[in-house]
C-alpha positions as CSV (number, residue, x, y, z in Angstrom):
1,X,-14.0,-3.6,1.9
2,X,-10.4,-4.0,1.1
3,X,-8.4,-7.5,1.2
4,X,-5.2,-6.8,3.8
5,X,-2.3,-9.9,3.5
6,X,0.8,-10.9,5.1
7,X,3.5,-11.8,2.7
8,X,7.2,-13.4,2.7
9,X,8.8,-10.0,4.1
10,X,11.9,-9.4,2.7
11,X,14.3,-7.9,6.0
12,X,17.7,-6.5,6.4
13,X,19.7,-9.6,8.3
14,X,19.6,-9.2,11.8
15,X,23.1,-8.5,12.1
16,X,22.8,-5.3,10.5
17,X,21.7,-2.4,12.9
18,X,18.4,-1.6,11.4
19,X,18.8,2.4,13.1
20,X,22.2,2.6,9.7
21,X,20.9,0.4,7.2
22,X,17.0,2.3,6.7
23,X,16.2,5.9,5.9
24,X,13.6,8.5,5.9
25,X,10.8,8.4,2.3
26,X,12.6,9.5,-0.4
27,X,10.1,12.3,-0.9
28,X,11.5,14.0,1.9
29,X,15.2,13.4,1.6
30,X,17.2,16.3,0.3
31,X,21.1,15.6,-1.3
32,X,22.7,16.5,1.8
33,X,20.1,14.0,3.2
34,X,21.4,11.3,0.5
35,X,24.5,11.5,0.9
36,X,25.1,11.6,5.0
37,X,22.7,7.7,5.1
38,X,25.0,6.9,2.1
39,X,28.0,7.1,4.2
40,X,26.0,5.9,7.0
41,X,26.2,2.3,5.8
42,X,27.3,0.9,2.3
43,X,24.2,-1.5,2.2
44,X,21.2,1.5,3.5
45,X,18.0,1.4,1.6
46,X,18.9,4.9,-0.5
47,X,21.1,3.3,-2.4
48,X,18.6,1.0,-3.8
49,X,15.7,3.2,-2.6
50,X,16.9,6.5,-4.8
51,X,19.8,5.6,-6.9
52,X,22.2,8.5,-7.8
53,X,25.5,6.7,-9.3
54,X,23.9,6.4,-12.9
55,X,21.5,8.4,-15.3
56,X,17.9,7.5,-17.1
57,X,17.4,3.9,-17.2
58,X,20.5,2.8,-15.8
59,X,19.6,4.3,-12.4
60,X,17.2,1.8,-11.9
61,X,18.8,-1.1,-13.5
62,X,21.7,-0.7,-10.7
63,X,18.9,-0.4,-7.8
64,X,17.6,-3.5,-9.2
65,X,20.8,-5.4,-9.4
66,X,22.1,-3.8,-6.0
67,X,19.3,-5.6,-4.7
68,X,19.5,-8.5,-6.0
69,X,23.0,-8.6,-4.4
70,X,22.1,-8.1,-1.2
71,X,19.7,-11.2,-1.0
72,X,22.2,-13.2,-2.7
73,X,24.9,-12.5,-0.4
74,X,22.7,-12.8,2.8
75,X,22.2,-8.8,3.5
76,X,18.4,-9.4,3.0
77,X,16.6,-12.3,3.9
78,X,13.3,-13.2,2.9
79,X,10.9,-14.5,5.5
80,X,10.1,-18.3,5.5
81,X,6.3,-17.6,6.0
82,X,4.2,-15.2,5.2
83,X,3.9,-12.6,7.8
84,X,2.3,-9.4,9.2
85,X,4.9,-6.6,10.8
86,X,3.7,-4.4,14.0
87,X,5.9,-1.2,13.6
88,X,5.3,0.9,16.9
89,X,6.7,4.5,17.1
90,X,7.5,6.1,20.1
91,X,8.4,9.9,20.3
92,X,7.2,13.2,22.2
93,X,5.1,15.4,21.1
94,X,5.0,19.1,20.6
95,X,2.9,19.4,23.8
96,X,5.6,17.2,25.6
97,X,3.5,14.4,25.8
98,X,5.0,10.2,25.6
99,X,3.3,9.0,22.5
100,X,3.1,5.8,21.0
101,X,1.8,5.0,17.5
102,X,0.9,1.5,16.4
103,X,0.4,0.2,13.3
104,X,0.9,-3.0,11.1
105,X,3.0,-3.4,7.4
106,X,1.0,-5.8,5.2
107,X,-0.3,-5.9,1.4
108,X,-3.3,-3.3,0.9
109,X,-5.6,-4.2,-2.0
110,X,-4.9,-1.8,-4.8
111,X,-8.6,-0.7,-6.1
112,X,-10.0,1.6,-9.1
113,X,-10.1,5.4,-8.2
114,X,-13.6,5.7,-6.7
115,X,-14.3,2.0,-6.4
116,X,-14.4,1.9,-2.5
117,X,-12.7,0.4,0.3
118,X,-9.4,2.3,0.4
119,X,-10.0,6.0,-0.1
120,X,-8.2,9.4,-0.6
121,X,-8.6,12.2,2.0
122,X,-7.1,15.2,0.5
123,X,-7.0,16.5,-3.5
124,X,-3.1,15.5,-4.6
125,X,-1.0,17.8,-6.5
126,X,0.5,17.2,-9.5
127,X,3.7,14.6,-9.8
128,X,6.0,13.4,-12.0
129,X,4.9,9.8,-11.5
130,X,8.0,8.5,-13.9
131,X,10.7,7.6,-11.3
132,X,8.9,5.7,-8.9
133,X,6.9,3.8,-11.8
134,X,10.3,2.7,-13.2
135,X,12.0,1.5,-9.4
136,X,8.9,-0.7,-9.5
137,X,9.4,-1.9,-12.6
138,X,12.7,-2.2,-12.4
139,X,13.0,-3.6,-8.8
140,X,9.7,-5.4,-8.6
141,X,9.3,-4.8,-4.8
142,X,7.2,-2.2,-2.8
143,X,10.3,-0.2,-1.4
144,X,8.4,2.7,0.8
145,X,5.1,1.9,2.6
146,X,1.8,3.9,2.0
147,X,0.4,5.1,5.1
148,X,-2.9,4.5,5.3
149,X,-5.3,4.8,8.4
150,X,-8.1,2.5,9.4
151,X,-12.1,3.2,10.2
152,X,-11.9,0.0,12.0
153,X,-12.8,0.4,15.7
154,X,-10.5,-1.8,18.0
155,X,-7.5,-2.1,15.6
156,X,-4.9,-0.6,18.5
157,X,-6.1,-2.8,20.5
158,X,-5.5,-5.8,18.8
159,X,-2.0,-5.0,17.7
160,X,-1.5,-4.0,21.8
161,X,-0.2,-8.1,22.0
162,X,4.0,-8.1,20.7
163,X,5.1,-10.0,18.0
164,X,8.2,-11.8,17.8
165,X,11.1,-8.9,18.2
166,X,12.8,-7.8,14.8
167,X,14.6,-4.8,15.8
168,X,14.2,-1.7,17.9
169,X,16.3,2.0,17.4
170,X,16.2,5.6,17.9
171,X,16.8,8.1,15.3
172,X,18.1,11.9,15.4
173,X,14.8,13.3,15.8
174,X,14.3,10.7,19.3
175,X,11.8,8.8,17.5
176,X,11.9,4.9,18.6
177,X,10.9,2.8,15.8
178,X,10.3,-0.7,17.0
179,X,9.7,-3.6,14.7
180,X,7.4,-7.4,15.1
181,X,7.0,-10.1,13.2
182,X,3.3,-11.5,13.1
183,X,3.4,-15.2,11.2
184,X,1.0,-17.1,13.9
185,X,-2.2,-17.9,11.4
186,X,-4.2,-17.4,14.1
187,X,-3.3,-13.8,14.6
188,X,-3.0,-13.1,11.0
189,X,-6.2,-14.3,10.3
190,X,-7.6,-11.6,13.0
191,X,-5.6,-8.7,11.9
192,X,-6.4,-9.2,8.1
193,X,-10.2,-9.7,9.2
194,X,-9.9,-6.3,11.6
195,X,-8.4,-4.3,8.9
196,X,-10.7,-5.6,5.7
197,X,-13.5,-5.0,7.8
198,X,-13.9,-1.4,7.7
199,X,-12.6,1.4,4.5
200,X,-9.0,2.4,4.9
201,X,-7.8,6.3,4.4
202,X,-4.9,7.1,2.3
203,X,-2.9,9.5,4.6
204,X,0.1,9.7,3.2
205,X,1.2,8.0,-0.1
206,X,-1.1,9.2,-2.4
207,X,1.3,9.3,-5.7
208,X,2.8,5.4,-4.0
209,X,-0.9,4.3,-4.4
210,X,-1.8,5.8,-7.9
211,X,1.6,4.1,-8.7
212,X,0.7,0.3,-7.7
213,X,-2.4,0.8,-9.6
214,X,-0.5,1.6,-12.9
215,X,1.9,-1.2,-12.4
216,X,-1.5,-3.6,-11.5
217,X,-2.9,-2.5,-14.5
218,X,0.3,-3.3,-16.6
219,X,0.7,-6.7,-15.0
220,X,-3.0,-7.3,-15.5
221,X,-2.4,-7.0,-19.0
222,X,0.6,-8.8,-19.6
223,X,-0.8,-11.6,-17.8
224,X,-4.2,-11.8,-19.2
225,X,-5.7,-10.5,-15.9
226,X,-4.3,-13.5,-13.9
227,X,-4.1,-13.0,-10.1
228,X,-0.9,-11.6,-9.1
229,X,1.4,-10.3,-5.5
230,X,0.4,-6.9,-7.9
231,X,-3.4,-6.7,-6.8
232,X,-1.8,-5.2,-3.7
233,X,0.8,-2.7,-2.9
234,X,2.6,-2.4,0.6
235,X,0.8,-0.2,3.7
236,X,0.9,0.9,6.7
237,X,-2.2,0.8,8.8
238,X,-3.1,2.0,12.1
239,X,-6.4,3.0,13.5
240,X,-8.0,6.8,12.8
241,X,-8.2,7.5,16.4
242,X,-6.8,10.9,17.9
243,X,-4.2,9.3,20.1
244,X,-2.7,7.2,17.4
245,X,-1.6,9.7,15.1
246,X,0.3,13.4,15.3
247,X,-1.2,15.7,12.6
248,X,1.1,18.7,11.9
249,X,0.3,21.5,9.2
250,X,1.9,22.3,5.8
251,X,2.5,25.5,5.5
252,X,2.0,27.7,2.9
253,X,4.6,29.9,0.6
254,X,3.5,32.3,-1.8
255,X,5.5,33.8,-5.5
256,X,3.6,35.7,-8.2
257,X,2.2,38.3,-5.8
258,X,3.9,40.4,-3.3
259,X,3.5,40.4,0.3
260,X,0.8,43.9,0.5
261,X,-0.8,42.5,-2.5
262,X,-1.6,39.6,-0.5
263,X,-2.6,41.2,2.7
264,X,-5.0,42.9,1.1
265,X,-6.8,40.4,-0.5
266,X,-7.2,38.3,2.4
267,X,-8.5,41.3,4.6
268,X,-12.3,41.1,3.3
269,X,-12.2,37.8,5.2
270,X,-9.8,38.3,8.3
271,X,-9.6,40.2,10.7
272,X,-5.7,41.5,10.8
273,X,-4.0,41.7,14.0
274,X,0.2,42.3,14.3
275,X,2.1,38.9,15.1
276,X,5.7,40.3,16.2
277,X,8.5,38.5,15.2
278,X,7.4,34.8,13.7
279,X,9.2,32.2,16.0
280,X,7.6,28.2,16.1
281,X,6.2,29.6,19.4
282,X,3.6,31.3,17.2
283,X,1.7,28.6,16.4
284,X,0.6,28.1,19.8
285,X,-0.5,31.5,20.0
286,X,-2.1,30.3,16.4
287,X,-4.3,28.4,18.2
288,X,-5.3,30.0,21.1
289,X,-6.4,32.9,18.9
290,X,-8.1,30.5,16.2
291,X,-5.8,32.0,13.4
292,X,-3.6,31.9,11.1
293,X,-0.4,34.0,10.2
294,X,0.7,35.7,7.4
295,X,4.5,36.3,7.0
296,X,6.7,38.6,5.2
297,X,10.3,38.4,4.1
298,X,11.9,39.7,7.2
299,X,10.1,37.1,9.5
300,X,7.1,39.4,11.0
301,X,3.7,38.5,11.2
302,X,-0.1,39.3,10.8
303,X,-2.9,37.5,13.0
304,X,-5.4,36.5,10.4
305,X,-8.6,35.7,12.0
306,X,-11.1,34.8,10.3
307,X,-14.6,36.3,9.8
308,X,-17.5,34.3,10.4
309,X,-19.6,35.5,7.5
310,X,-16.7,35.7,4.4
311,X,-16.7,31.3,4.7
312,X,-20.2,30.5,4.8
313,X,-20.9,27.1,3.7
314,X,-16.6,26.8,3.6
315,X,-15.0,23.7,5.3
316,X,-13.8,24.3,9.1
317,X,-9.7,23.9,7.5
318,X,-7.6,26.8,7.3
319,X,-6.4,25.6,4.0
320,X,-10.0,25.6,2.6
321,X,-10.6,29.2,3.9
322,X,-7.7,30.4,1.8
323,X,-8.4,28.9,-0.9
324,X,-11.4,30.2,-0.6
325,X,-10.5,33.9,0.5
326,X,-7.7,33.7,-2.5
327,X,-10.2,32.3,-5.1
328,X,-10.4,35.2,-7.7
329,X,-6.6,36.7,-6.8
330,X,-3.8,35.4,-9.0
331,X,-1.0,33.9,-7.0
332,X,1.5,30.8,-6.9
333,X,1.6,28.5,-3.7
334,X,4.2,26.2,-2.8
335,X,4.4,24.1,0.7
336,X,6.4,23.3,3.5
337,X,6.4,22.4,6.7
338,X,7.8,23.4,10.2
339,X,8.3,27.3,10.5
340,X,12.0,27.2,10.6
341,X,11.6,26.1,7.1
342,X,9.3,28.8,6.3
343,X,11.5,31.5,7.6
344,X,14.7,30.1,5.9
345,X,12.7,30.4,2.3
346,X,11.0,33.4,3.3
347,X,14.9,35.0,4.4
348,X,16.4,33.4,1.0
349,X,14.1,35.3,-1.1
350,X,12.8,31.4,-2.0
351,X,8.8,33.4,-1.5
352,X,7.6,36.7,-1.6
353,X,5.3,35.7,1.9
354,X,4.0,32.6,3.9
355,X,0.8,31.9,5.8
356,X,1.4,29.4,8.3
357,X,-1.8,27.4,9.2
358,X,-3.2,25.3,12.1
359,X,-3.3,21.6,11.8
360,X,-6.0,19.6,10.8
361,X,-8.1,18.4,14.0
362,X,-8.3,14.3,14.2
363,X,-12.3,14.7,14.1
364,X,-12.2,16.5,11.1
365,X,-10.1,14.0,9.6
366,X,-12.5,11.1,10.2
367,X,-15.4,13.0,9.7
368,X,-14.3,13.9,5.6
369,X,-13.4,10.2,5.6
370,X,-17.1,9.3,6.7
371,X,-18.4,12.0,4.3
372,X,-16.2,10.8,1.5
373,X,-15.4,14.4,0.8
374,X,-11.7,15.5,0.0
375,X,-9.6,18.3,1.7
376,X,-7.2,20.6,-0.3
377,X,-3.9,19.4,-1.0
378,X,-1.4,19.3,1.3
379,X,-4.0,20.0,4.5
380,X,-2.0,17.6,7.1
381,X,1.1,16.1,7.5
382,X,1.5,13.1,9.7
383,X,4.1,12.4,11.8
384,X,6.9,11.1,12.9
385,X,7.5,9.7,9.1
386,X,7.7,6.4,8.5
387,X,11.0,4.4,7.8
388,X,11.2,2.9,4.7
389,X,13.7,-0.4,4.7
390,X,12.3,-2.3,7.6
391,X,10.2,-4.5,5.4
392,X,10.3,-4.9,1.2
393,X,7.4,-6.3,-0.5
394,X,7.9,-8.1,-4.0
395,X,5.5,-8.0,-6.5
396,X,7.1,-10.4,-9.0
């Protein structure tokens, strides 16, 4: 089972409105993005986080030494005891329903790929790994949290009791993001046993994860394997339990095939059935059909439902059925989320055709972690996303 630590957090000073001074992952962020939280506060965590002001090497250098500034002159402040931080989001759902996520930052043992303890739950695509090797390097901190989710039963229920308050805001999307320090030994000593008691699920963060083990393995060997903050890499943790997380789908866009081409190869294993005009309305008539929608470049859709007997033996996920149904037809895919998004690429000529797809059901979720087994990639996407800047993690 994996070790789970508190460490010496290292937090914006409490003086600075925590809702200016953090920002969205940086895998999400586009320049427009960049720019508005840059002018949102001179000191937010982009400008450390994903530095633009310099090129190669340099960029990293500067987020390095920007840091480095900020705990000199007081804008970050380390915590004088190692500690465990409760992050609770609050937010309404799709289905108009109060939620509230909880989950706890702390250091995640970083294992070998297979080795047990913390595992994957979907196949990962192919990333340049580069620039978030060398902010490691460079910084020596964990910037952006892995999200990873717990088989532990009871976990929500521990973190139910509040830690000492460390800031609370809401963000454009009405998200509250809420923040507690947990340094009492007694509590950390319960957390750490709750969550090394049971595997932990990478949700999202799998290219974070990968990262922290090539930067153990390089500290390993400059240090003759010695022990080191590197054996573990900064997560988020919350219990797999349906009403602590909010699963929405990635969509899919399609290039290298047009929009009949594609139609026609799916319809040996759905049954078609016209859409109308594609609105984000349509997924919920997604689901209460059980299928999926193909798109074409003026926004209308197909009902694609699927046959029975064309996914024998095929995982009940709508992105294993196509990549099943679209097994032997040449094609490139690309993914997004959020049909808005979808339409606007479809519109800009950005994809030739779309298939938006139902998200992944919780108990489908814990059952491939059970199983071990893998889903394609980009089968979920959890939400709301995670801040990154509430709490940095050094692994100097």
């Amino acid at each position: 089972m994996p070790r789970f630590e508190p460490f010496p957090a290292l937090r914006y000073a409490p003086s600075l409105p925590l809702g200016t001074v953090t920002a969205p992952p940086y895998d999400v962020l586009s320049e427009a993005d960049l720019d508005a939280l840059s002018e949102q506060h001179p000191q937010n965590i982009v400008h450390v986080d994903v530095p633009r002001e310099r090129d190669g090497e340099g960029r990293y250098r500067a987020a390095a030494e920007r840091l480095q500034s900020w705990v000199h002159d007081g804008t970050m402040v380390y915590d004088p005891r190692p500690s465990f931080t409760v992050y609770r989001m609050s937010f309404t759902d799709e289905a108009g329903r109060q939620r509230e996520i909880s989950g706890v930052l702390g250091g995640l043992e970083v294992v070998d790929e297979g080795a047990g303890g913390v595992l994957p739950h979907e196949r990962t695509t192919p990333k340049a790994k580069t620039d978030r090797l060398d902010l490691t390097r460079a910084t020596e901190t964990n910037l952006s949290p892995v999200w990873g989710l717990s088989l532990a039963g009871g976990l929500t229920e521990l973190l139910a009791a509040r830690g000492e308050p460390m800031g609370s805001f809401t963000d454009g999307d009405g998200v509250t993001h809420t923040v507690e320090r947990v340094d009492d030994p007694v509590r950390v000593r319960e957390i750490s046993a709750m969550v090394g008691s049971a595997d932990v699920v990478i949700a999202d963060g799998h290219h974070r994860y990968a990262i922290s083990r090539t930067y153990r393995d390089e500290r390993r060997a400059a240090t003759n394997s010695a022990p080191g903050p590197w054996d573990l890499t900064l997560t988020y943790v919350n219990e797999l339990v349906a009403e602590q997380l909010s699963v929405a789908a990635i969509h899919r866009l399609y290039t290298d095939i047009t929009h009949d081409e594609l139609r026609q190869a799916l319809s040996g294993s759905f049954e078609l059935a016209p859409a109308g005009a594609v609105t984000p309305s349509t997924t919920l008539s997604m689901l209460e059909r059980g299928a999926l929608c193909l798109v074409d470049g003026t926004g209308t859709g197909t009902y694609l439902i699927p046959k029975a007997s064309a996914f024998t033996g095929v995982r009940d996920l709508d992105s294993a059925r196509l990549e099943h149904a679209l097994a032997n037809t040449a094609h490139t895919v690309t993914y997004q989320h959020g049909v808005n998004h979808v339409l606007t690429a479809l519109g800009s000529g950005g994809a030739a055709a779309a298939i938006l797809i139902r998200p992944v059901p919780v108990s489908e979720i814990r059952r491939t972690a059970h199983e071990r087994l893998l889903m394609p990639p980009k089968s979920t996407f959890f939400t709301p996303k995670l801040k990154t800047g509430l709490v940095i993690r050094s692994v100097a």
